[in-house]
C-alpha positions as CSV (number, residue, x, y, z in Angstrom):
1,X,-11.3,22.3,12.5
2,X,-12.0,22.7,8.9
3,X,-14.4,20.4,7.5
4,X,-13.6,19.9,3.9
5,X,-16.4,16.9,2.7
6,X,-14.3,15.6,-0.4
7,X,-17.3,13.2,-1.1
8,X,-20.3,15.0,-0.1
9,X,-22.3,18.4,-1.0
10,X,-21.0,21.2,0.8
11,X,-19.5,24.5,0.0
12,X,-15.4,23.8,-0.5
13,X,-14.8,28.0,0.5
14,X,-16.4,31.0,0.0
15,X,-15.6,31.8,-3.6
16,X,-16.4,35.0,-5.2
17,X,-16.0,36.4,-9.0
18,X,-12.1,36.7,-8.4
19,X,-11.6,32.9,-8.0
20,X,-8.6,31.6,-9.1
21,X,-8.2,28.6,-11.9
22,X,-7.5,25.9,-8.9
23,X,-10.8,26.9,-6.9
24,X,-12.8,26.8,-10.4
25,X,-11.7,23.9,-10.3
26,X,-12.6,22.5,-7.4
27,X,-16.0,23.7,-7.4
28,X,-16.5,21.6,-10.5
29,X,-15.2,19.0,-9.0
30,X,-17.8,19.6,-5.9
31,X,-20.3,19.9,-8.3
32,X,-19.9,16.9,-9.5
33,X,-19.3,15.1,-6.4
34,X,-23.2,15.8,-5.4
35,X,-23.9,14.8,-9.1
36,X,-22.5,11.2,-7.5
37,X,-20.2,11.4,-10.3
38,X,-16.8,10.0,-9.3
39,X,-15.1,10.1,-12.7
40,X,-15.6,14.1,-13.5
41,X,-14.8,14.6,-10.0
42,X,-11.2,13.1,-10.1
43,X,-10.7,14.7,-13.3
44,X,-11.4,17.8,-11.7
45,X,-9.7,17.2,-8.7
46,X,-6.8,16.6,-10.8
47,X,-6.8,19.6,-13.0
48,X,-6.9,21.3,-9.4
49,X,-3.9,19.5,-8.4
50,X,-1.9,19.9,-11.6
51,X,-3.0,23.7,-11.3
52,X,-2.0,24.7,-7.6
53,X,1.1,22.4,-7.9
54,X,1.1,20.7,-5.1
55,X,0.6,23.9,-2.9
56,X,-3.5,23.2,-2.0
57,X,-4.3,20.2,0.5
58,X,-8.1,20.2,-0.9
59,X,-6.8,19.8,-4.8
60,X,-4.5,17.2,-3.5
61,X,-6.1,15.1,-1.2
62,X,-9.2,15.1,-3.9
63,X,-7.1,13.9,-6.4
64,X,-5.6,11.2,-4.4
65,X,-8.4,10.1,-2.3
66,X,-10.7,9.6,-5.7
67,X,-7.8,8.0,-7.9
68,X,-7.0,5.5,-5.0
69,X,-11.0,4.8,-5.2
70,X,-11.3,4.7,-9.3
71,X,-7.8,2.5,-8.7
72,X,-9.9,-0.6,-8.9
73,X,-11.2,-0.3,-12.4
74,X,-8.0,1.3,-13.9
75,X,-7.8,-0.6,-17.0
76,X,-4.4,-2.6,-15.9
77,X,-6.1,-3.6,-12.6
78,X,-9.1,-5.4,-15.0
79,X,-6.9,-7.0,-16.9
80,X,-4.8,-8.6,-13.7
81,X,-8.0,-9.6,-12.3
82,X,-9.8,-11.2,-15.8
83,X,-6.0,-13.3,-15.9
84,X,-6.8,-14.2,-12.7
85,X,-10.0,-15.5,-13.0
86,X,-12.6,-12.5,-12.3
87,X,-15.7,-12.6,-14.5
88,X,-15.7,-8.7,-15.1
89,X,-13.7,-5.5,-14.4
90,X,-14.9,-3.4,-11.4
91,X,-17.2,-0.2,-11.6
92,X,-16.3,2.0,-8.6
93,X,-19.0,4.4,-8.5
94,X,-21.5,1.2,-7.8
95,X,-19.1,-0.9,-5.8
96,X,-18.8,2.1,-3.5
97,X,-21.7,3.9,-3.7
98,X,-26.0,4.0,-3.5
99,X,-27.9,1.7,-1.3
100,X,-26.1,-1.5,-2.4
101,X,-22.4,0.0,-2.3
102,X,-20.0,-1.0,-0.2
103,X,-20.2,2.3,2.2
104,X,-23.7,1.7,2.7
105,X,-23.1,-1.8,3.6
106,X,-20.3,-1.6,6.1
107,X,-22.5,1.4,8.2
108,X,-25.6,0.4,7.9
109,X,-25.3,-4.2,8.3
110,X,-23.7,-6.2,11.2
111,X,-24.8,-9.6,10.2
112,X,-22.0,-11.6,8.8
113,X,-24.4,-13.8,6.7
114,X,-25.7,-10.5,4.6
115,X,-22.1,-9.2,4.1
116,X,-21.2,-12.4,2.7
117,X,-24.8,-12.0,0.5
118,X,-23.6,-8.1,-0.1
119,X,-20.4,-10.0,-1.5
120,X,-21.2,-12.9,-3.8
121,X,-23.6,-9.9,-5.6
122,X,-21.0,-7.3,-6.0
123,X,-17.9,-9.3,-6.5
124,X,-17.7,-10.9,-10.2
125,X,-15.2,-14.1,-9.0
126,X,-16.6,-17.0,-8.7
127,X,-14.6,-18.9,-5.7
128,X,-16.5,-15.8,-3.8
129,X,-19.7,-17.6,-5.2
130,X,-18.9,-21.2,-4.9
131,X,-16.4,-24.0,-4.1
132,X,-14.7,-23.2,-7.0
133,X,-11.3,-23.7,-6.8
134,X,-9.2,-20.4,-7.5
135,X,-6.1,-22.4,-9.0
136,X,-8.5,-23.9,-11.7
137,X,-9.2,-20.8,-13.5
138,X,-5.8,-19.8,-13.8
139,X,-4.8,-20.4,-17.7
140,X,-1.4,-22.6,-18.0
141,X,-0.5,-20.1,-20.6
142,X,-0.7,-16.9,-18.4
143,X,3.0,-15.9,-17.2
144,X,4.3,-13.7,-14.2
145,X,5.4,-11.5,-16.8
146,X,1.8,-11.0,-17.9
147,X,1.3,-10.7,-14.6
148,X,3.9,-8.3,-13.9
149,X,3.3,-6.3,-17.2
150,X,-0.2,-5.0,-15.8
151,X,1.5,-3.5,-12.3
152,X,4.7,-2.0,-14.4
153,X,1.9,0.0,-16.1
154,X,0.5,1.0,-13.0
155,X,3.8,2.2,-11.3
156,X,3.4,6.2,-12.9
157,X,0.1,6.3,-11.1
158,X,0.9,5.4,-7.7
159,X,3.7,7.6,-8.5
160,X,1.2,10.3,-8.9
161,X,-0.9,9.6,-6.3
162,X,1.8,9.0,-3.5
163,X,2.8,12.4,-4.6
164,X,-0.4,13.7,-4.3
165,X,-0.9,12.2,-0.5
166,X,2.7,13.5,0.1
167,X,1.8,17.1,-1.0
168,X,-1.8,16.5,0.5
169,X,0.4,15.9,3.8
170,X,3.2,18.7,3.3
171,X,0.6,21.6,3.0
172,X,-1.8,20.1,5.3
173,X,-2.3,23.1,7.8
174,X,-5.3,21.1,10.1
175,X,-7.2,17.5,10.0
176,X,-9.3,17.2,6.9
177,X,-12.9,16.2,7.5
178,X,-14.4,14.3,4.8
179,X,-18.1,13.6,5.2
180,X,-19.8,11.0,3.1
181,X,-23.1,10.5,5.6
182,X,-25.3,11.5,3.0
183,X,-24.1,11.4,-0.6
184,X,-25.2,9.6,-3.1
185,X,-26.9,7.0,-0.4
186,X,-23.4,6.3,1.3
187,X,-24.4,5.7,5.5
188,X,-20.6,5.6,6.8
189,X,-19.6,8.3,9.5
190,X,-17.9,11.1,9.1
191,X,-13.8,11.0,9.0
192,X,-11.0,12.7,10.0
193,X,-7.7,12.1,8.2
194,X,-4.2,14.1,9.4
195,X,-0.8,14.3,8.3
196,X,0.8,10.9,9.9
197,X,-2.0,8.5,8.0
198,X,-1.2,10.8,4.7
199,X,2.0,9.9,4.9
200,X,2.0,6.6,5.4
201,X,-0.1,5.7,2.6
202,X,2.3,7.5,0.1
203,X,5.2,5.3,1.5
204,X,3.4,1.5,1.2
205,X,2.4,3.7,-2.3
206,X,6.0,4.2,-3.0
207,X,6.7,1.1,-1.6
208,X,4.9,-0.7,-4.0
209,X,6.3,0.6,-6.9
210,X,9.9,-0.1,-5.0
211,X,9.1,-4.3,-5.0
212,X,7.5,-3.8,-8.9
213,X,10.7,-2.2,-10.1
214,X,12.8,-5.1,-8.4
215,X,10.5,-7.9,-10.1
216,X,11.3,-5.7,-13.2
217,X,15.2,-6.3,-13.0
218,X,14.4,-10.5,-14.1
219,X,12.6,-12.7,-16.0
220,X,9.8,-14.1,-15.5
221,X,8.4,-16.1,-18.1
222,X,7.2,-18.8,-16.7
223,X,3.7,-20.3,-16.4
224,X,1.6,-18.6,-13.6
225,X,0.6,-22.7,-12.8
226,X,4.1,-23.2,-12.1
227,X,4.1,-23.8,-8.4
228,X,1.5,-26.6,-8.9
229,X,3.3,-28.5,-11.5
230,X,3.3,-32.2,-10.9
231,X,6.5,-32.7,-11.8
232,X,8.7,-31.0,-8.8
233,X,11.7,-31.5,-10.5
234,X,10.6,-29.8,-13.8
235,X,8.9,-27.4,-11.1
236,X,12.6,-27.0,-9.5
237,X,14.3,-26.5,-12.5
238,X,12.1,-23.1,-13.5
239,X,12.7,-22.0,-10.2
240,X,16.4,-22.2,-10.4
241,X,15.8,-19.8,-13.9
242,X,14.0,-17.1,-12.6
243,X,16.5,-15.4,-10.7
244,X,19.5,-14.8,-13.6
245,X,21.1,-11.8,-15.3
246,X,19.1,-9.0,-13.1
247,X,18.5,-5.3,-14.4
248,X,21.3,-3.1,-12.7
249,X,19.0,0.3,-14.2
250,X,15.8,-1.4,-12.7
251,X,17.4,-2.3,-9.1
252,X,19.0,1.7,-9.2
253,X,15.7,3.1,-9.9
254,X,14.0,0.3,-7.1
255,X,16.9,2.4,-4.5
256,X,15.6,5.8,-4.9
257,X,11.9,4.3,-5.2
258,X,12.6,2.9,-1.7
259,X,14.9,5.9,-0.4
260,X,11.7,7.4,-0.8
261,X,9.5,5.4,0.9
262,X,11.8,5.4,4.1
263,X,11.8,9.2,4.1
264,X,8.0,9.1,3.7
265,X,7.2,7.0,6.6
266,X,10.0,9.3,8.6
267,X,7.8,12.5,7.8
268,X,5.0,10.6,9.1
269,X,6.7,9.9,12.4
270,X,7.5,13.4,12.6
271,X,3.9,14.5,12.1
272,X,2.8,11.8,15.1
273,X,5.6,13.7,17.0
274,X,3.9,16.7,16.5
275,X,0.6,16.1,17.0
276,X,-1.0,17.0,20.3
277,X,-4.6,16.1,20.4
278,X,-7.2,13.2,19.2
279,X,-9.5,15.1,16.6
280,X,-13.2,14.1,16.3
281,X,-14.0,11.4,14.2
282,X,-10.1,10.9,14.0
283,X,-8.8,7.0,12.1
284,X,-6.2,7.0,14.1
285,X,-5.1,8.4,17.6
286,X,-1.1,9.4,17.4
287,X,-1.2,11.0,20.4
288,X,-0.8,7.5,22.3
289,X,1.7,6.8,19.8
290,X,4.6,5.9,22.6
291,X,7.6,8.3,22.5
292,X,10.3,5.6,22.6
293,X,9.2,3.3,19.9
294,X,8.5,6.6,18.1
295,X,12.3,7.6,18.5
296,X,13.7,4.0,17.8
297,X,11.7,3.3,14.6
298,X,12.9,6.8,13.8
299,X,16.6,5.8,14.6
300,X,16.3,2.9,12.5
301,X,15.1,4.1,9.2
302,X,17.6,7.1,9.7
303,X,20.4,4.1,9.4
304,X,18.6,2.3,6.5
305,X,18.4,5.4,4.6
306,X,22.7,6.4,5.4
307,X,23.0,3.1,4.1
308,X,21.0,3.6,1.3
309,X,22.2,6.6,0.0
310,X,26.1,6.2,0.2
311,X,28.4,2.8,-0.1
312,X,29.9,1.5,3.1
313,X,29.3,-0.3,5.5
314,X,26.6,1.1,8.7
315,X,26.1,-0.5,12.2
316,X,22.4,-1.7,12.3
317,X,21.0,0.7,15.4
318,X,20.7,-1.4,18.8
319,X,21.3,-5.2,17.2
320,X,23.5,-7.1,19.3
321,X,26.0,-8.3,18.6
322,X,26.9,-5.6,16.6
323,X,26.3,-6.0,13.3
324,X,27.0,-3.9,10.1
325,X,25.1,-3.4,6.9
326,X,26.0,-2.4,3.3
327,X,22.7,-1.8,1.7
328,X,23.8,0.3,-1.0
329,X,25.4,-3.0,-2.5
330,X,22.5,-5.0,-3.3
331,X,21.2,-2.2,-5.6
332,X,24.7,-1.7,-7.5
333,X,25.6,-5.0,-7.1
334,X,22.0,-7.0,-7.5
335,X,21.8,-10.7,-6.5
336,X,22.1,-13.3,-9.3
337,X,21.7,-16.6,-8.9
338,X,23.3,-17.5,-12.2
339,X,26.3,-17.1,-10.7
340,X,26.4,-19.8,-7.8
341,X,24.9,-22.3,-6.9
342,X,21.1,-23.4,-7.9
343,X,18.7,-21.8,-5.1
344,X,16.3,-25.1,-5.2
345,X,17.0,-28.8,-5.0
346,X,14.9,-31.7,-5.7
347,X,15.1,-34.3,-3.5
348,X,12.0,-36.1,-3.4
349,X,10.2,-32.5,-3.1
350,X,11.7,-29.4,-3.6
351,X,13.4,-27.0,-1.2
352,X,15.5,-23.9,-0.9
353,X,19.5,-24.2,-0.4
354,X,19.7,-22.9,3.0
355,X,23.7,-21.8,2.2
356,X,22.8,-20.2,-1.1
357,X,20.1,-18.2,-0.4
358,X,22.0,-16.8,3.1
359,X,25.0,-16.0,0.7
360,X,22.3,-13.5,-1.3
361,X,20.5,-12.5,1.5
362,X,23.6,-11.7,3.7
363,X,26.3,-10.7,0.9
364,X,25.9,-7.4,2.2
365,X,26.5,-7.9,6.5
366,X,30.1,-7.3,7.8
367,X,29.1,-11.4,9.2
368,X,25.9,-13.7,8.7
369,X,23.3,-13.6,11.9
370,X,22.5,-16.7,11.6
371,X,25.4,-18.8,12.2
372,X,27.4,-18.5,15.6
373,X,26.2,-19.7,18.8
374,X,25.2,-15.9,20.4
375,X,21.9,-14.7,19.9
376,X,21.0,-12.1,17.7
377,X,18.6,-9.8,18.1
378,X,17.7,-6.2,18.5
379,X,18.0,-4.9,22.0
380,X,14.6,-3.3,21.8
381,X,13.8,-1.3,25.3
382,X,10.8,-3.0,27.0
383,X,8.7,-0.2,25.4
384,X,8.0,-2.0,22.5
385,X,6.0,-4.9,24.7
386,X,4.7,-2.9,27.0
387,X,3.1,-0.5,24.5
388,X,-0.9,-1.7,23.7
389,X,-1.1,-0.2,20.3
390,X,-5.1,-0.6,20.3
391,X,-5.6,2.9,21.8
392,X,-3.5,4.3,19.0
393,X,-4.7,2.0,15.6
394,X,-8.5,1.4,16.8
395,X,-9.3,4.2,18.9
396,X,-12.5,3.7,20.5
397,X,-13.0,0.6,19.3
398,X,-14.3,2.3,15.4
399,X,-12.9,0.1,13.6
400,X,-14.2,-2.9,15.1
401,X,-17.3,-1.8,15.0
402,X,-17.7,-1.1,11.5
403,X,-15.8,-4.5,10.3
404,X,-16.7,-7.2,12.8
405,X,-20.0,-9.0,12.2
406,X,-21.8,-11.9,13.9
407,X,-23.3,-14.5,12.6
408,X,-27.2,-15.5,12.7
409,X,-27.5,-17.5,15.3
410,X,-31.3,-19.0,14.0
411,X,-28.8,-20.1,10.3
């Protein structure tokens, strides 16, 4: 097994005077690593990535494990959390690492009550701090599309970095080790990442950008203090507004993002398929992953993406009574409420049309599921309840053990 310690010291490979541009590269980017310098190191990392192309697992997975790290003080992330309330961006280098970064913490206390201590230090938001209510330090001013503004910016760099996960995955010949024991006063153990988890984070990556660019295709401009107007019929008229005239170009582009996705999380399936044996220090154990669900969930996202991808109607894998699907319509032909119906009433309080929001939900389905008197549901083999996914999501119990605390009994 090749142990490749992205966020330690140790020699990336054995690099003479002939070394190419990419493993230059890289060893800058180790070099600065044991300098505890995240920021050169993703740059590096990066100029690694860009230079191999996608063909080198180290230049990828170093780009994408240090971008998803530096995510929290990207500058659009600091500006979603100062709307909301926060006090101050986030520096990652000290949230993460030294004595009194989050690493540390996590490996090195169990007690609940210093975790919470470790939290109202390090995290500038003051509900974390106090009683202070969350709600009150919205501004009535701020709107969703402020809101929204910040993550459309963000949607080329988790682009990028579910790319860089994807190709991490692709070229991925054996688990990655990545050892932080003893960097930069980090205490957590050593980990073992493989193709299936890789995968899986570029698809809720790509999956992400899929909901942004669907919130892209309306309007939004309404207060952020919306929902706890005091005037629910003022409250259910904005509602009814926010859901008119859609984006066709934003809900095309949310298909592909989302055709995407579903192929990502199918190559991840594959790679658990694949995998034959439990590697030390491994997150996650596939080889208990249970064939059947495997091949259903694999069945399933094979439909959705047939549907996807061409019009017509497809018959939804194992759902009885049958039932067919027409995804492909939703995305040429995206729901708009400005053309029935209003989705909320006011009648003393406000509430969802049950009737209009099952003719947008369901305009696609050759019938809707939930009218009739059969019952619908998918005819799941007893696989799916008899499988304990524990062994394969919290193998050995590591995860519990580095997450759950208890609480001071003498407090």
């Amino acid at each position: 097994m090749r142990a490749v310690r992205l966020i330690a010291p140790v020699l990336i490979a054995a690099l003479a005077g002939c070394a190419t541009p990419t493993e230059r590269a890289l060893l800058d980017a180790q070099d600065d690593i044991e300098a505890c310098d995240l920021r050169a190191a993703h740059e590096d990392f990066g100029s690694a990535y860009d230079l191999s192309e996608g063909t080198d697992s180290r230049a990828s997975l170093g780009y994408a494990l240090t971008d998803l790290i530096l995510l929290v003080e990207d500058p659009n992330i600091t500006a979603l959390a100062m709307d909301i309330g926060f006090d101050s961006g986030v520096d990652a280098e000290d949230f993460v690492y030294g004595d009194s970064g989050l690493f540390h913490m996590l490996a090195t206390e169990d007690q609940c009550d210093a975790r919470e201590d470790w939290a109202e230090a390090n995290i500038p938001w003051q509900p974390v701090r106090s009683d202070v209510d969350p709600l009150d330090l919205l501004d009535d001013a701020l709107t969703v599309d402020d809101l929204l503004a910040n993550l459309t910016a963000l949607r080329p760099r988790f682009e990028r970095t579910a790319q860089a996960l994807e190709d991490a995955a692709d070229t991925l010949e054996e688990p990655f080790v990545i050892e932080m024991s003893d960097t930069c006063g980090t205490a957590i153990a050593p980990s073992t990442l493989q193709a299936p988890e890789l995968y899986a984070a570029a698809s809720i990556l790509e999956l992400g950008r899929t909901a942004i660019l669907i919130a892209e295709a309306y309007t939004w401009s309404i207060s952020i203090t919306t929902p706890w107007m005091d005037d629910e019929s003022a409250l259910t008229d904005r509602l009814n507004t926010m859901f008119h005239d859609p984006s066709v170009g934003s809900w095309t582009e949310a298909r592909v993002s989302l055709v995407h996705a579903i192929e990502l999380a199918d190559k991840g399936l594959l790679a658990v398929s694949e995998t034959t044996e439990f590697p030390e220090n491994g997150l996650f154990d596939w080889t208990q992953f249970n064939g059947i669900v495997l091949t259903d969930m694999r069945l399933i996202g094979a439909a959705a993406l047939e549907s996807l991808e061409s019009p017509g109607m497809v018959t939804i894998p194992m759902w009885e009574p049958g039932l067919d699907v027409d995804l492909n319509s939703y995305f040429s032909s995206p729901p708009d409420a400005g053309n029935a119906d209003p989705l909320f009433i006011y009648d003393g309080y406000v509430e969802a049309v049950p009737s209009v929001v099952y003719e947008h939900a369901f305009a696609g389905f050759s019938r809707n599921p939930t009218e009739g008197d059969g019952d619908e549901e998918w005819n799941l083999s007893r696989a799916w309840e008899e499988w304990d996914v524990e062994p394969v999501f919290n193998p050995g119990d590591q995860f519990d053990d580095t997450f759950e605390c208890e609480y001071n009994s003498d407090m």
